[in-house]
N, C-alpha and C positions, 0 to 999 in steps of 0.2 A: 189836482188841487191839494196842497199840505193844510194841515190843520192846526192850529196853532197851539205852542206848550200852557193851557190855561188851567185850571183847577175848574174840574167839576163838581158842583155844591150838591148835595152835603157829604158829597165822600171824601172830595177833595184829592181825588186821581185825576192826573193829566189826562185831559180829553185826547189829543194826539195819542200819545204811548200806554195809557191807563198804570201805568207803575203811579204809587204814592207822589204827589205834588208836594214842593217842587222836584219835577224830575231835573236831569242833566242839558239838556237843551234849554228848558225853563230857567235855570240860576246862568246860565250863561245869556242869556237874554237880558235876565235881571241887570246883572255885572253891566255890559255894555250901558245901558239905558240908563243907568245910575253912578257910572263911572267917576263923575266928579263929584258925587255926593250919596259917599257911604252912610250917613248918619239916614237921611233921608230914604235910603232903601231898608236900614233897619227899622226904620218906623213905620214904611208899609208893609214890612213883613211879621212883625209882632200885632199890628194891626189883622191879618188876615190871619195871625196865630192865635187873636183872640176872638175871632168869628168863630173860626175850626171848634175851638174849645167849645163853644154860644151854642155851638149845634151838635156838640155830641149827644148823645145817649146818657144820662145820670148814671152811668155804670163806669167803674174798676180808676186806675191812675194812667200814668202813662204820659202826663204833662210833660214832663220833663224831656220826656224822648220826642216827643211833638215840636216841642219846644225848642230844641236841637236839631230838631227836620226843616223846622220853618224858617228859624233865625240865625242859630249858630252856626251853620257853614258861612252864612256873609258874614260875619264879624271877623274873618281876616285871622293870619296867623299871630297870635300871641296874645288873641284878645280873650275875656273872660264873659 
């Protein structure tokens, strides 16, 4: 039985492969499932970008690279 590419709370490692969520399987999952509707996959992805945030630790920065883990690779070539 495979296991499917999810985020495990509150670490937010894929349950499947445990590398950092979303892993590679994970955003290709996402892509298909959301294929006609980019806007709508970056809205649940800044959404679960701002749980991740909700449940860290009050310690150090690092939003930004989070932030680029969670959202920026769907936003597509040339976007900002």
């Amino acid at each position: 039985m495979s296991r499917e590419h999810v985020p495990s709370r509150p670490t937010w490692r894929c349950r499947a492969c445990g590398i950092a969520w979303p892993c590679s399987p994970a955003k290709l999952r996402l892509l298909a499932a959301y294929r006609d509707a980019r806007p709508a996959l970056l809205v649940h992805l800044a959404t679960l970008w701002a749980e991740a945030e909700a449940q860290r630790p009050a310690r150090g920065g690092g939003a930004a690279d989070r932030y680029r883990r969670f959202v920026g690779w769907a936003r597509g070539r040339g976007g900002r």
